[in-house]
C-alpha positions in Angstrom: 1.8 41.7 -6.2 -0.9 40.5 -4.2 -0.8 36.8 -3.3 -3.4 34.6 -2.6 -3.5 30.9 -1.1 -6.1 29.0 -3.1 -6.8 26.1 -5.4 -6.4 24.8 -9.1 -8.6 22.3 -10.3 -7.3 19.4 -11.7 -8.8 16.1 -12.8 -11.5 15.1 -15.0 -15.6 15.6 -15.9 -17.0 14.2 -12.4 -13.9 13.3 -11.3 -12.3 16.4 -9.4 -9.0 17.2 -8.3 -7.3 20.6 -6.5 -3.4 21.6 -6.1 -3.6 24.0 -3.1 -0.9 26.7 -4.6 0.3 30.1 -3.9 -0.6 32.4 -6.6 -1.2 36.0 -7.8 -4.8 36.9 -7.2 -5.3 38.0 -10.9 -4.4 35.1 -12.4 -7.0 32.5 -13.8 -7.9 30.2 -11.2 -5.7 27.1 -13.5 -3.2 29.8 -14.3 0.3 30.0 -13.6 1.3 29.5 -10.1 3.9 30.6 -8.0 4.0 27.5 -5.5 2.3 24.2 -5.3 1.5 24.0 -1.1 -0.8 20.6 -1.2 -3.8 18.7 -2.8 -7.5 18.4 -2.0 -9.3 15.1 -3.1 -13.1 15.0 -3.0 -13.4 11.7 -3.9 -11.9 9.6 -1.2 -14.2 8.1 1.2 -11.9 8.9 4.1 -12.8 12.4 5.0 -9.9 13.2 7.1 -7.3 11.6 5.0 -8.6 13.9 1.3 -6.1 17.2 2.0 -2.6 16.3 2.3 -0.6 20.1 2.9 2.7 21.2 3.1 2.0 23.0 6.7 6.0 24.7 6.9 5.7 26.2 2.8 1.9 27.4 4.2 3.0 29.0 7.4 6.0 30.8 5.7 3.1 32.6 3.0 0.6 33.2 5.4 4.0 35.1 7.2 4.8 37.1 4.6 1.3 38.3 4.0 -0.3 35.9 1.5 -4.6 35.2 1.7 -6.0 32.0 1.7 -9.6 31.6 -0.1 -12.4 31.1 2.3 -11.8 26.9 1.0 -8.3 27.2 1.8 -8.4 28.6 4.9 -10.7 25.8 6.3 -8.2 23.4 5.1 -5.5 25.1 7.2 -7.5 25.4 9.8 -8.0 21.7 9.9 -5.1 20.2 8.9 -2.5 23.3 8.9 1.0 22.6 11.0 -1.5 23.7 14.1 -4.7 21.9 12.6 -7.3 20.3 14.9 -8.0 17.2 12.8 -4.0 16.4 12.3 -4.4 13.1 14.8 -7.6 12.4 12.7 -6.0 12.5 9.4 -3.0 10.9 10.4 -5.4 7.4 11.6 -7.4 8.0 8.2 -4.5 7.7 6.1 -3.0 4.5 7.8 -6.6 3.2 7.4 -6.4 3.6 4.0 -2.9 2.3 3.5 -4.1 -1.0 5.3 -7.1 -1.5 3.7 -4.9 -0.7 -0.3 -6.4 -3.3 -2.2 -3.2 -5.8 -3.7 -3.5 -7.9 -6.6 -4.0 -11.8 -6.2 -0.9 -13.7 -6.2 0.4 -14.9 -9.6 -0.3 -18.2 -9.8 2.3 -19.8 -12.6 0.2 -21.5 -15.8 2.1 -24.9 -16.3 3.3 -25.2 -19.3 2.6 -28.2 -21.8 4.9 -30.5 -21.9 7.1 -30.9 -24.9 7.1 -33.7 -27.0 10.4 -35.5 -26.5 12.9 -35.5 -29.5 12.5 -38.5 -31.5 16.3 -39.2 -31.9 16.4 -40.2 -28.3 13.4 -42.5 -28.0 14.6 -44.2 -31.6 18.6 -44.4 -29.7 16.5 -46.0 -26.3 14.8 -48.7 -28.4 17.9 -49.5 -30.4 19.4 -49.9 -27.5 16.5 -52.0 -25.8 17.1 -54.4 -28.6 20.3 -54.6 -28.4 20.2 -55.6 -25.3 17.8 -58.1 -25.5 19.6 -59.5 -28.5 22.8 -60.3 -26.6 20.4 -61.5 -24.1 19.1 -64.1 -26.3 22.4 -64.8 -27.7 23.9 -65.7 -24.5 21.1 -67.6 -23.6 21.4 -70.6 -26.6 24.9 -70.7 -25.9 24.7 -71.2 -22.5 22.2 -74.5 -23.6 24.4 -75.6 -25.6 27.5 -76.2 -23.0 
């Protein structure tokens, strides 16, 4: 079996998407594959940061007599475990993890207040007139000493 180093396409209409995988060079090109080495994504902005590989996995098929497509083998080339964009990619990335866009911080909706219970505010103005009762009482007493 003859094994070639190449990629699946993945993703959606205008939206593409490769799997770099180790695979037997007549199967279908999304067939069944023997080992998944990477991805390739054409639709980052970043250039250097759109192949993320497996370099060890690579070298060790590459060893043992495995052929990379003409595509794959610029991506090894590039950014294989002796690439010559590795520094490259390695800024792009970081660039792209600062620049991740997060989500505004949840600001907390206040919540209407509840009516208060009507037990209370009936118990607070008994008690308000109760009050002002034995005030009133003590007051004509105190008149008439």
């Amino acid at each position: 079996m003859a094994v070639r180093l190449r990629m699946k396409k993945m993703g959606r209409k205008h939206q593409p998407f490769f799997r770099v995988v180790a695979v037997d060079q007549r199967a279908a090109r999304d067939g069944k594959v023997i080992e998944y080495l990477g991805h390739y994504d054409p639709m980052l902005k970043e250039t250097d940061a759109r192949a993320k590989l497996n370099a060890e996995r690579i070298d060790y098929w590459l060893g043992v007599g495995a052929q990379p497509s003409d595509k794959v083998g610029v991506l090894i080339k590039k950014y294989g475990s002796n690439g010559t964009h590795l520094e490259q990619q390695r800024q792009a990335i970081e660039r792209l993890q600062t620049n991740k866009p997060t989500a505004p911080p949840a600001v907390p909706i206040p919540k209407p207040k509840a009516p208060e219970p009507v037990v209370e505010a009936a118990a607070e103005a008994t008690e308000e007139v109760a009050t002002e009762a034995s005030d009133e009482a003590a007051t004509p007493e105190e008149t008439k000493e």
